[in-house]
C-alpha positions in Angstrom: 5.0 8.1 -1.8 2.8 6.3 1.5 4.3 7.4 4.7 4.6 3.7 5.6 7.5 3.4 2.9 9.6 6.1 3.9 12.6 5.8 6.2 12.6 5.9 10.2 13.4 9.5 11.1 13.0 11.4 8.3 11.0 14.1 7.9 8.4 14.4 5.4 5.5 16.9 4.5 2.0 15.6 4.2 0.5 16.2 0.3 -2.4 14.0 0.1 -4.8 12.3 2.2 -6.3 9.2 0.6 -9.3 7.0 1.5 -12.7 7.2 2.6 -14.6 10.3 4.2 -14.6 9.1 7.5 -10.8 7.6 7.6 -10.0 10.8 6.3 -12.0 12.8 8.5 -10.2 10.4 11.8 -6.8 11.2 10.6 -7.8 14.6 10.3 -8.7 15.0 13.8 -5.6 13.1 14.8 -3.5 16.0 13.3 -2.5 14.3 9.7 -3.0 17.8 7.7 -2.1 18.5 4.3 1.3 20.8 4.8 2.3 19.6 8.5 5.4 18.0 8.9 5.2 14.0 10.2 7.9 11.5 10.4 8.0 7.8 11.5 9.6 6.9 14.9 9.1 3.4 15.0 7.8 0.5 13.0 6.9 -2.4 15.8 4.4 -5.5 13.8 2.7 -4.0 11.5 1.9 -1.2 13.3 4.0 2.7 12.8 4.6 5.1 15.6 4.1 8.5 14.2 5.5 12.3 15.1 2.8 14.8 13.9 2.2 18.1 15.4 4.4 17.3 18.5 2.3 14.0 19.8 3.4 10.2 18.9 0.5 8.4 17.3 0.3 4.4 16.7 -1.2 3.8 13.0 -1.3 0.7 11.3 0.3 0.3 8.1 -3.1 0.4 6.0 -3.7 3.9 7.1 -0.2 5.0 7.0 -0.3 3.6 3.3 -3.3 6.6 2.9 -1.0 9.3 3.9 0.7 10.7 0.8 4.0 12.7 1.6 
């Protein structure tokens, strides 16, 4: 299931990273790992604010939709 689908507050695991190399590669760097443990704080416009790794990071929807959990 995309991380953008799943409820606010819960906590999921990351399975699978989808998209091109360098998307991938970005969200990579960002701390979106296969195996580390993210969950959705907020969803404001379009846009999802994201726990990972304890940091909050804004995504848009389109990349959270690449985030498998």
């Amino acid at each position: 299931m995309p991380l953008a689908l799943t409820d606010v507050g819960k906590i999921n695991t990351i399975k699978k990273i989808g998209g091109p190399k360098p998307q991938i590669q970005r969200l990579q760097e960002l701390g979106f790992v296969v195996g580390e443990d993210v969950a959705i704080v907020s969803k404001i416009a379009g846009n999802i604010i994201v726990s990972v790794k304890n940091s909050r990071i804004a995504i848009s929807k389109e990349m959270a939709m690449r985030i498998m959990v």
